[in-house]
VEXRO-109444 format. One record per residue (C-alpha): residue number from 1; residue in three letters; x negated, y, z negated. Coordinates in nm, 3 decimals. Example, Ala and Ser with C-alpha at 12.3 -4.5 7.8 and 13.67 -1.06 7.14 Angstrom:
% VEXRO-109444
{1,"ALA",{-1.230,-0.450,-0.780}} {2,"SER",{-1.367,-0.106,-0.714}} 
***
This chain:
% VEXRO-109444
{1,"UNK",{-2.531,-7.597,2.357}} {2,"UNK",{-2.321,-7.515,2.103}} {3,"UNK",{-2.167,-7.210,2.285}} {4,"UNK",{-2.111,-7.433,2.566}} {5,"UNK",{-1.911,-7.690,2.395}} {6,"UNK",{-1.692,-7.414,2.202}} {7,"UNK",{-1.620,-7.258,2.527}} {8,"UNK",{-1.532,-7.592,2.708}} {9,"UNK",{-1.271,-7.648,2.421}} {10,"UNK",{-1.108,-7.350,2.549}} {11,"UNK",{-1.115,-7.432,2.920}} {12,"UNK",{-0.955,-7.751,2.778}} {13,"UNK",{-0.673,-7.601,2.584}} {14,"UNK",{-0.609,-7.325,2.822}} {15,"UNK",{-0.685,-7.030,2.600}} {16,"UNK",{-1.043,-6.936,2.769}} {17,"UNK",{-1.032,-6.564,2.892}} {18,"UNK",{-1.257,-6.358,3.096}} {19,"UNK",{-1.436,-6.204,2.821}} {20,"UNK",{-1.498,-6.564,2.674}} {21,"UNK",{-1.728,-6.630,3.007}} {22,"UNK",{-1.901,-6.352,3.019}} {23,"UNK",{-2.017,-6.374,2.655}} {24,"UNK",{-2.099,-6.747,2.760}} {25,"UNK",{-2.301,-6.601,3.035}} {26,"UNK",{-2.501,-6.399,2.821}} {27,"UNK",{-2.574,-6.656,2.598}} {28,"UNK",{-2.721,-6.883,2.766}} {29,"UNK",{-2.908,-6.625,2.941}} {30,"UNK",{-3.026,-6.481,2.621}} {31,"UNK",{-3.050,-6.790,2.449}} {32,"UNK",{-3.372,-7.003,2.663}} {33,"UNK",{-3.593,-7.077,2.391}} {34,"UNK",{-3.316,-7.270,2.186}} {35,"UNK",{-3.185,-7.525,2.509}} {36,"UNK",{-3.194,-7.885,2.515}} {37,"UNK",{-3.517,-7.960,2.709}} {38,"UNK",{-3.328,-8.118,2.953}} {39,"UNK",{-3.153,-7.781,3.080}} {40,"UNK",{-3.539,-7.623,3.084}} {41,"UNK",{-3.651,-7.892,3.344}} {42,"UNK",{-3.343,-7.801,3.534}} {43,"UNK",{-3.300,-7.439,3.510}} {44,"UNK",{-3.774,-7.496,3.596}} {45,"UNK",{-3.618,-7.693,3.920}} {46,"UNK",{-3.403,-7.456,4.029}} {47,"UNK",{-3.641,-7.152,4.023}} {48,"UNK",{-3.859,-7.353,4.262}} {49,"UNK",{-3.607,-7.437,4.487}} {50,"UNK",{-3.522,-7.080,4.505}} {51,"UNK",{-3.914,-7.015,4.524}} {52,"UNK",{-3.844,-7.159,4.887}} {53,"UNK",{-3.628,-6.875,5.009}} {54,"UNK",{-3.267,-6.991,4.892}} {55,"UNK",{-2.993,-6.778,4.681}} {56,"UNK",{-2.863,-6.872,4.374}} {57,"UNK",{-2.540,-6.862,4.591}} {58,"UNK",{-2.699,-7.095,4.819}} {59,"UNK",{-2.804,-7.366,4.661}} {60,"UNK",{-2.644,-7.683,4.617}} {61,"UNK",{-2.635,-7.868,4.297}} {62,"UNK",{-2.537,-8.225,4.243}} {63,"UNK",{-2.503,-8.380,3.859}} {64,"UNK",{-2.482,-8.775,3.931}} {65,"UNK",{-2.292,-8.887,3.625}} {66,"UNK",{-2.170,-8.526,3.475}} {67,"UNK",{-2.008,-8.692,3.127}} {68,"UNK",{-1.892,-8.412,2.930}} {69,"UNK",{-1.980,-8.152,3.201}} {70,"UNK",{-2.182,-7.946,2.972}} {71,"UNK",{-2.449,-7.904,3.236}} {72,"UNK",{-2.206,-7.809,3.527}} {73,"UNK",{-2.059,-7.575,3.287}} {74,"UNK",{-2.447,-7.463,3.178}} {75,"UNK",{-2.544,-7.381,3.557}} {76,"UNK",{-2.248,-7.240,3.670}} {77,"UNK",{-2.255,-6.982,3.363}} {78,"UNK",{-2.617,-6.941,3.465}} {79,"UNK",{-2.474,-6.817,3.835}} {80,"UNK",{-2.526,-7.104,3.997}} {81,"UNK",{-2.188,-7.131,4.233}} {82,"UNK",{-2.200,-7.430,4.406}} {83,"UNK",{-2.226,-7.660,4.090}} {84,"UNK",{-2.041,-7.992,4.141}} {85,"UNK",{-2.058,-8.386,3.911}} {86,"UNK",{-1.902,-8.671,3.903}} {87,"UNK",{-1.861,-8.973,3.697}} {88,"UNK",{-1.619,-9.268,3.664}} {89,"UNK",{-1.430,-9.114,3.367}} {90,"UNK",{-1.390,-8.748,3.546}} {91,"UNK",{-1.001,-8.744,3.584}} {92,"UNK",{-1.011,-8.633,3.211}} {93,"UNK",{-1.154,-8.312,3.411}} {94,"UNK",{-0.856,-8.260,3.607}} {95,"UNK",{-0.751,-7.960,3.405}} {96,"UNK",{-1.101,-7.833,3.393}} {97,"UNK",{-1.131,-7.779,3.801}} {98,"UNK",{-0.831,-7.584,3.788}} {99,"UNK",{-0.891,-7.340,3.464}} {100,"UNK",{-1.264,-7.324,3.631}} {101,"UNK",{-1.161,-7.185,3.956}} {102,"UNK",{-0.906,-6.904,3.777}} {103,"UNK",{-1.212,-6.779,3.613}} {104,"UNK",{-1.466,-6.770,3.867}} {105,"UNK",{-1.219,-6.605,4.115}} {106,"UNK",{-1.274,-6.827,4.366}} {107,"UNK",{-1.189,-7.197,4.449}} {108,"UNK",{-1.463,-7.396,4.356}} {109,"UNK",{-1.361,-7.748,4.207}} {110,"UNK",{-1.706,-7.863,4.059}} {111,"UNK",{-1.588,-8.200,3.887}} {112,"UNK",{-1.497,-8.463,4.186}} {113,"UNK",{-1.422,-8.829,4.207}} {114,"UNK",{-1.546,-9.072,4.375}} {115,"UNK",{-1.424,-9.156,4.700}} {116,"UNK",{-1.374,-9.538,4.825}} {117,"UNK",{-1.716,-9.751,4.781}} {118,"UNK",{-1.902,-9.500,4.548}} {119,"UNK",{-1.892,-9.257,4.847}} {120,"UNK",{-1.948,-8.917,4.701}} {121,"UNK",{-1.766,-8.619,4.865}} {122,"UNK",{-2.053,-8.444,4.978}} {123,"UNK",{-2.159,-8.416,5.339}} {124,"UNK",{-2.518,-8.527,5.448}} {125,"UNK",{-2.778,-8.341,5.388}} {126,"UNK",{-2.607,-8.040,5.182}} {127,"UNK",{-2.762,-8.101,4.835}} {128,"UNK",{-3.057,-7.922,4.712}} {129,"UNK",{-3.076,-8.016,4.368}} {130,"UNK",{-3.003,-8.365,4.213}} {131,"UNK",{-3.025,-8.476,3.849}} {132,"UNK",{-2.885,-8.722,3.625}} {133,"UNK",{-2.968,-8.762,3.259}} {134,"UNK",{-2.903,-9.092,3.080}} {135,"UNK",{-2.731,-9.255,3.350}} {136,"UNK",{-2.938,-9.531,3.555}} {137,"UNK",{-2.967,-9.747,3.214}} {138,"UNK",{-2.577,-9.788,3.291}} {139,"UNK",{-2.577,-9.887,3.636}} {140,"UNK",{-2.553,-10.263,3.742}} {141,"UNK",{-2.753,-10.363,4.021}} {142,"UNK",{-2.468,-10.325,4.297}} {143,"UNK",{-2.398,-9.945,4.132}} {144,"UNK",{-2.794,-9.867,4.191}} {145,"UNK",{-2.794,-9.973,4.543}} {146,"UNK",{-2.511,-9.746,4.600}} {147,"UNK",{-2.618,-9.474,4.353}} {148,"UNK",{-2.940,-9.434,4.527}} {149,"UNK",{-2.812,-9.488,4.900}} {150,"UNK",{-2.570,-9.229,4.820}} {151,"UNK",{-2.835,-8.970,4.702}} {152,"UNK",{-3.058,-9.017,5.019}} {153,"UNK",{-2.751,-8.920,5.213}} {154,"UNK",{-2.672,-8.586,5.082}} {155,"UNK",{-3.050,-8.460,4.968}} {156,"UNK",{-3.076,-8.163,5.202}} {157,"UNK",{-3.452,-8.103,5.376}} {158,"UNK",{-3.512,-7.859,5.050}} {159,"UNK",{-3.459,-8.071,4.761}} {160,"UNK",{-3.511,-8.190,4.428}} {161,"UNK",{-3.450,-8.451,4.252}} {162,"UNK",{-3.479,-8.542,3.867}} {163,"UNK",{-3.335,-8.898,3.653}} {164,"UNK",{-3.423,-8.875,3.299}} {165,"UNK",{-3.351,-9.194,3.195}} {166,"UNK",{-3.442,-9.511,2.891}} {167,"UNK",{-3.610,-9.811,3.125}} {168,"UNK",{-3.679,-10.168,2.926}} {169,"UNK",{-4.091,-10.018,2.874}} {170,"UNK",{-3.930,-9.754,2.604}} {171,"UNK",{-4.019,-9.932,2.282}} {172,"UNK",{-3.720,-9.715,2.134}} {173,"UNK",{-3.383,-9.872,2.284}} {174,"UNK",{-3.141,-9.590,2.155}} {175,"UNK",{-2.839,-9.783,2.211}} {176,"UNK",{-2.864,-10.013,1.989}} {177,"UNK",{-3.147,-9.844,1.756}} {178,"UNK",{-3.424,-10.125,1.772}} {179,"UNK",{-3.772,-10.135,1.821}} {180,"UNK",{-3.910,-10.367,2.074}} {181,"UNK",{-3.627,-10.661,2.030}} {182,"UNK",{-3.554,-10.596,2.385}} {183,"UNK",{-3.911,-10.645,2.530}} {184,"UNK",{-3.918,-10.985,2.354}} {185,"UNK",{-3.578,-11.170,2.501}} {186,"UNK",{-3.394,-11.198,2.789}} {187,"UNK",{-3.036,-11.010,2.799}} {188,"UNK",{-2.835,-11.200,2.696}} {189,"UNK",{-2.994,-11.347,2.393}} {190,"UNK",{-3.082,-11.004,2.264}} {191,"UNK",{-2.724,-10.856,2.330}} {192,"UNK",{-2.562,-11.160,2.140}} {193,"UNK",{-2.776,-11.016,1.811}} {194,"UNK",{-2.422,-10.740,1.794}} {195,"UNK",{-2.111,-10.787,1.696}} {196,"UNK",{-1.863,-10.891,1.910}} {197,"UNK",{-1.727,-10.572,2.045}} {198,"UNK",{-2.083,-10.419,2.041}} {199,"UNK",{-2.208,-10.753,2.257}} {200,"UNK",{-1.952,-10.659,2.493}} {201,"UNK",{-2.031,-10.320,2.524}} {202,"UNK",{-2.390,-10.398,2.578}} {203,"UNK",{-2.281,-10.671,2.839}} {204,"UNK",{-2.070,-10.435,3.029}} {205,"UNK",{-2.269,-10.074,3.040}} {206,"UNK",{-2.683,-10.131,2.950}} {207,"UNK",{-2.910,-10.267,3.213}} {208,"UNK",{-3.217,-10.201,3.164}} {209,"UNK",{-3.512,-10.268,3.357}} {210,"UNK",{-3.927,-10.226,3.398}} {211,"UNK",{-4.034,-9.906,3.556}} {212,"UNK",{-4.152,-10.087,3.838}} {213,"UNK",{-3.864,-10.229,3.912}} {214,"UNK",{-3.664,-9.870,3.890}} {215,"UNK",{-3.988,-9.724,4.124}} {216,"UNK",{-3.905,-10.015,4.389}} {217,"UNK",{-3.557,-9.923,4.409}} {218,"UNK",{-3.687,-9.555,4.439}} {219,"UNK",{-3.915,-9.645,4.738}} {220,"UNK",{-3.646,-9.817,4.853}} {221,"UNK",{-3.337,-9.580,4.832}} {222,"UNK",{-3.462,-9.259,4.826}} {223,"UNK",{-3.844,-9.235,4.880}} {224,"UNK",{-4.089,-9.239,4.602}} {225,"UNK",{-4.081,-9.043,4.317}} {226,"UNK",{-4.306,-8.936,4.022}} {227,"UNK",{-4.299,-8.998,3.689}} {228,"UNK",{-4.365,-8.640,3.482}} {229,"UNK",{-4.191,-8.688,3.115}} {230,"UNK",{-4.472,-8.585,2.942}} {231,"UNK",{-4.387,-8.253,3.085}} {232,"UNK",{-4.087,-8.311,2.876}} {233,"UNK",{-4.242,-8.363,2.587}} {234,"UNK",{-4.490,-8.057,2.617}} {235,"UNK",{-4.145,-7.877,2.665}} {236,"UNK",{-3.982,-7.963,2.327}} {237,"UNK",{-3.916,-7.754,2.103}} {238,"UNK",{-3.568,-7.824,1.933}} {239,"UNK",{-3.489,-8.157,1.893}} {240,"UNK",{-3.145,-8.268,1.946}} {241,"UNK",{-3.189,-8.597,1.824}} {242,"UNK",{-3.050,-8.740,1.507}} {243,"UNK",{-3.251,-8.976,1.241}} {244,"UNK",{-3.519,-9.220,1.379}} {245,"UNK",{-3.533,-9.070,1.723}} {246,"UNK",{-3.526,-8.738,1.573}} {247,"UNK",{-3.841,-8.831,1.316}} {248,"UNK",{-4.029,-9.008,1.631}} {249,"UNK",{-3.978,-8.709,1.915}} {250,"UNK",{-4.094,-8.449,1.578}} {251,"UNK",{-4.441,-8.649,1.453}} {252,"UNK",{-4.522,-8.702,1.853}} {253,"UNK",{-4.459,-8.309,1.927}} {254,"UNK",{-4.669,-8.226,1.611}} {255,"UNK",{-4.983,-8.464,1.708}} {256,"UNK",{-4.983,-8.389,2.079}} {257,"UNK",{-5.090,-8.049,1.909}} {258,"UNK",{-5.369,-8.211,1.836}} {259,"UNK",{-5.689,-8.204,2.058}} {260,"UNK",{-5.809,-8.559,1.956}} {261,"UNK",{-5.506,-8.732,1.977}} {262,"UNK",{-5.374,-8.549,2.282}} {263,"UNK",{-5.521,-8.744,2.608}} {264,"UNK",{-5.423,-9.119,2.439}} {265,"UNK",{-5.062,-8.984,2.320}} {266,"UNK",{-4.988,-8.896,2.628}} {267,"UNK",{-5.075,-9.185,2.802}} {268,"UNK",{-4.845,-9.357,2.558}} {269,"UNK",{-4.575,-9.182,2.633}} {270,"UNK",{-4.580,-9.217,2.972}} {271,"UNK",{-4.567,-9.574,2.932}} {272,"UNK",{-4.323,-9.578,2.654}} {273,"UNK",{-4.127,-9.327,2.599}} {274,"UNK",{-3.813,-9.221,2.792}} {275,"UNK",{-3.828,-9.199,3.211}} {276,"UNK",{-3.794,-8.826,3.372}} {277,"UNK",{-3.868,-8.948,3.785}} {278,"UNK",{-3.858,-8.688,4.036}} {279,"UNK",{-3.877,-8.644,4.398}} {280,"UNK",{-3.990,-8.303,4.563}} {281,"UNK",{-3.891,-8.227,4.895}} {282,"UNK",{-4.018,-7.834,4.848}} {283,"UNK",{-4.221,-7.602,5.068}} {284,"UNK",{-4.277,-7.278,4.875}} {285,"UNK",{-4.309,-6.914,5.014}} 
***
């Protein structure tokens, strides 16, 4: 991660050079065992998309609320060509597209905006791989209907997708860093415990909601899709985390070690802990 982020400083001031992506490339090729779990699910994805008889050249990749980029810029080191995000903040990438595209030699522009309605400039049916990571928690009801709807339209007949995401059942709400306060009042009562520019924060960019209710909206939208973050959790190994989340995600990792304490932890985090729903539209060869 770290390589990434030094590297996307350089895109940003204009100074990277060829060498600096190709020892970027390397890295991260070199460099599995350290990733963010979140780029192993992915990178896991990917490999059985292409287990169904598409290129790495091929394949279409979608990241539905990019925020820094870091996985655009992950894949597309990891030759992944067709790589493209977008988010409501992404004309801060303008630059990016451009210094991107020098680079690769050719003229791909992988951060986008959104066109009028949420419409995402994709055509139907052309995306092969779809993944968000804290992102849903964010959307308002309107945004979710149109998040979703949008999604459905570009999935291609080979497809996955993957939203890793906090729903109201995590006893852990990370935005705010409290346990349970959010399971035991309504919205608004709990977001008026902040501050005043915290409160407003809250009021303007954290919805969160039941699983079933995110599930509905799944069956809905998109088709169902099935919850697997314990595969996430099996996955960890360096945890990116900082203080209490960082404490929690360690003791778990340690005791699902354990054989007695293995079937009931899981369980419990499959319930509680934070949402990774995907959708498989995959035939193998």
């Amino acid at each position: 991660m770290k390589a990434i982020i030094n590297f996307k400083k350089l895109l940003l001031s204009g100074e990277a050079k060829t060498n600096d992506w190709l020892n970027l490339k390397h890295t991260v090729s070199e460099d599995y065992n350290s990733l963010p779990t979140h780029l192993k699910l992915y990178i896991s994805d990917l490999k059985q998309i292409e287990a169904c008889g598409l290129k790495k050249s091929d394949i279409v990749i979608f990241d539905h609320g990019c925020g820094s980029g870091i996985s655009i810029l992950f894949l597309l080191a990891n030759g992944y060509e067709n790589v493209f995000g977008v988010d409501p903040k992404t004309d801060k990438y303008d630059g990016l597209n451009d210094s991107i595209s020098n680079l690769l030699g050719h003229s791909v522009k992988p951060f986008m905006n959104y066109m009028s309605g949420n419409k995402i400039d994709l055509p139907n049916g052309s995306v092969n791989y779809i993944f968000s990571n804290q992102v849903m928690e964010h959307l308002s009801d309107n945004d979710l209907v149109s998040y979703l709807s949008e999604e459905q339209r570009i999935k291609g007949d080979t497809s996955i997708i993957r939203h890793s995401f906090p729903s109201k059942n995590t006893f852990f709400e990370t935005h705010t860093k409290t346990i349970f306060l959010h399971w035991l009042m309504g919205r608004s009562s709990f977001n008026r415990l902040f501050r005043k520019s915290k409160r407003e924060w809250l009021e303007n960019n954290l919805f969160l909601r039941w699983d079933h209710v995110y599930e509905k909206e799944f069956v809905k939208h998109i088709g169902p899709c099935v919850q697997e973050n314990i595969n996430r959790a099996e996955l960890a190994e360096h945890f990116e985390e900082k203080a209490v989340k960082r404490f929690l995600r360690i003791m778990f990792h340690k005791m699902l070690a354990v054989p007695v304490f293995t079937s009931s932890l899981k369980n419990f985090y499959k319930v509680f802990a934070t949402k990774e729903y995907v959708q498989r539209n995959i035939s193998l060869k």
